[in-house]
ZAMARVEX-402576 format. One record per residue (C-alpha): residue number from 1; x, y, z; residue in three letters. Coordinates in Angstrom, 3 decimals, always signed. Layout:
N
(NUM, (X, Y, Z), ALA) ...
END
This chain:
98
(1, (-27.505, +52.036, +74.226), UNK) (2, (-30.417, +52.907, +75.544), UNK) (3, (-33.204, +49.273, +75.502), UNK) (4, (-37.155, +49.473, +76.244), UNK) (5, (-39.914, +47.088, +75.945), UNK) (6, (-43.060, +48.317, +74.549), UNK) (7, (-46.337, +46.668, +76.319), UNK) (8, (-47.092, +45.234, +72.589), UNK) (9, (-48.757, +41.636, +72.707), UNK) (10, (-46.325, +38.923, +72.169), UNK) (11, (-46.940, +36.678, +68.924), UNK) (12, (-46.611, +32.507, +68.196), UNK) (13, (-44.191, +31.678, +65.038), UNK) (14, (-45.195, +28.101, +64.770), UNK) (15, (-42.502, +27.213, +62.169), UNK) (16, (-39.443, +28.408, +64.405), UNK) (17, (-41.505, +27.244, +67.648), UNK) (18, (-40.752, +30.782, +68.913), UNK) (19, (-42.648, +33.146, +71.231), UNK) (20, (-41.747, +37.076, +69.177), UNK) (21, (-41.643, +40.388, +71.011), UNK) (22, (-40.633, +43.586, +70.538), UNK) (23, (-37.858, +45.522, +71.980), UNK) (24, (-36.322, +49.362, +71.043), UNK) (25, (-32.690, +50.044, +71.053), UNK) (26, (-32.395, +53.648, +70.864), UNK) (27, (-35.709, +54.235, +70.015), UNK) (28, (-35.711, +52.167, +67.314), UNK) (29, (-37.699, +48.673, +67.083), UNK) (30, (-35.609, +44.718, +67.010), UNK) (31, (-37.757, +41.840, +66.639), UNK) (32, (-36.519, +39.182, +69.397), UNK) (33, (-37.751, +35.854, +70.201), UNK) (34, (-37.791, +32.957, +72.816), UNK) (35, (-37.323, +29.249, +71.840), UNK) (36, (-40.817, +26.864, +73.087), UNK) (37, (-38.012, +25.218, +74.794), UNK) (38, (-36.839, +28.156, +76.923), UNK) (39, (-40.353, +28.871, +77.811), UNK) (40, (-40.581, +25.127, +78.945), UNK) (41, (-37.385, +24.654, +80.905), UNK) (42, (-37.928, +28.394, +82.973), UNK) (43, (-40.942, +29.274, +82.514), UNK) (44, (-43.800, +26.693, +83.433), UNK) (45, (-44.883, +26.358, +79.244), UNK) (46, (-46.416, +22.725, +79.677), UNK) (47, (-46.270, +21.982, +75.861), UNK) (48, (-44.874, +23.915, +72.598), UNK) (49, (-48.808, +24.474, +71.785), UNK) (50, (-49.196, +28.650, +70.830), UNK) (51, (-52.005, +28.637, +74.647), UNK) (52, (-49.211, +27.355, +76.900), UNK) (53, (-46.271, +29.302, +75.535), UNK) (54, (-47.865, +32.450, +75.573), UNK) (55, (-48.953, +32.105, +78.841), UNK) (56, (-45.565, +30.930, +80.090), UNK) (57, (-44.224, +33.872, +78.234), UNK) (58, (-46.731, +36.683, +80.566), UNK) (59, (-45.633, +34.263, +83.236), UNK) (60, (-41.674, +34.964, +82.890), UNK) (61, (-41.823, +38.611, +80.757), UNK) (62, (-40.017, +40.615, +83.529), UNK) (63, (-37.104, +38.137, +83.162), UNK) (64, (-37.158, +37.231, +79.520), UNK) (65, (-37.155, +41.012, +79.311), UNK) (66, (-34.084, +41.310, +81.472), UNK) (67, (-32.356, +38.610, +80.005), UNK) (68, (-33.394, +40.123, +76.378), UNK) (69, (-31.511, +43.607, +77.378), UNK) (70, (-28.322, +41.629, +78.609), UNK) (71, (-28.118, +39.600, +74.930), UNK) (72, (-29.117, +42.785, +73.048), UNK) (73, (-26.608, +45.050, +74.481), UNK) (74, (-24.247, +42.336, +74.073), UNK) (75, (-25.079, +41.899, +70.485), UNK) (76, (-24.473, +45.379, +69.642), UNK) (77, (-28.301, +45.979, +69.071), UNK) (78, (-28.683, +43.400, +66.698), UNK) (79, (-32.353, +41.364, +66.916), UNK) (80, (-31.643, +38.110, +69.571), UNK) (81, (-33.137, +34.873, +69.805), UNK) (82, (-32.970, +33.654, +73.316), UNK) (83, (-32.666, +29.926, +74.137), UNK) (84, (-32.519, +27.690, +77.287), UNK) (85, (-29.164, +27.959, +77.877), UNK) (86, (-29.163, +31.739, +78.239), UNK) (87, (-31.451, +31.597, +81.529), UNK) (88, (-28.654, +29.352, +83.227), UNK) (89, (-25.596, +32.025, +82.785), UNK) (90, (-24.262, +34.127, +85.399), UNK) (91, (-24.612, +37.968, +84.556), UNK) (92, (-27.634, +37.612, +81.650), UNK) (93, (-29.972, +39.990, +84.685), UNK) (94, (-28.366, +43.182, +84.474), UNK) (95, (-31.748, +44.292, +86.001), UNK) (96, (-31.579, +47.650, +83.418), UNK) (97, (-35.228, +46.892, +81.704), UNK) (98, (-37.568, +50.004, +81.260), UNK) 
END
């Protein structure tokens, strides 16, 4: 499985409190997400406000990113929403992020 990140602009989903990207497996394009309390915990997001948590998100991309490709390949491909918790487990950096 083959995952990429396209340079695309992250976007704020105010109802889910979520921070969307975009990734590709195999070419083809998964919306994923990042929980305002992720962004918080690992990445320096002072509040769940859209300003802080996309700037926490530019902050932390190269590891959400990494983390991302870990869930996705372990997901089968299927879109992943990543949470806290995720940041704290051993083997979630495979380091394999184009």
């Amino acid at each position: 499985m083959r995952i990429t990140f396209p340079d695309d602009a992250p976007g704020f989903d105010g109802s889910s409190l979520t921070v969307q990207f975009t990734a590709r497996v195999d070419g083809e394009p998964v919306i994923c997400a990042i929980t305002a309390e992720a962004l918080e915990d690992h990445f320096g997001a002072r509040s769940a406000l859209e300003e802080s948590l996309l700037a926490a998100f530019e902050q932390g991309r190269r590891r959400i990113r990494s983390v991302c490709a870990e869930a996705l390949d372990q997901s089968g491909g299927a879109a992943v929403i990543l949470h806290s918790g995720l940041f704290r487990v051993e083997g979630m950096e495979p380091g394999h992020v184009q």
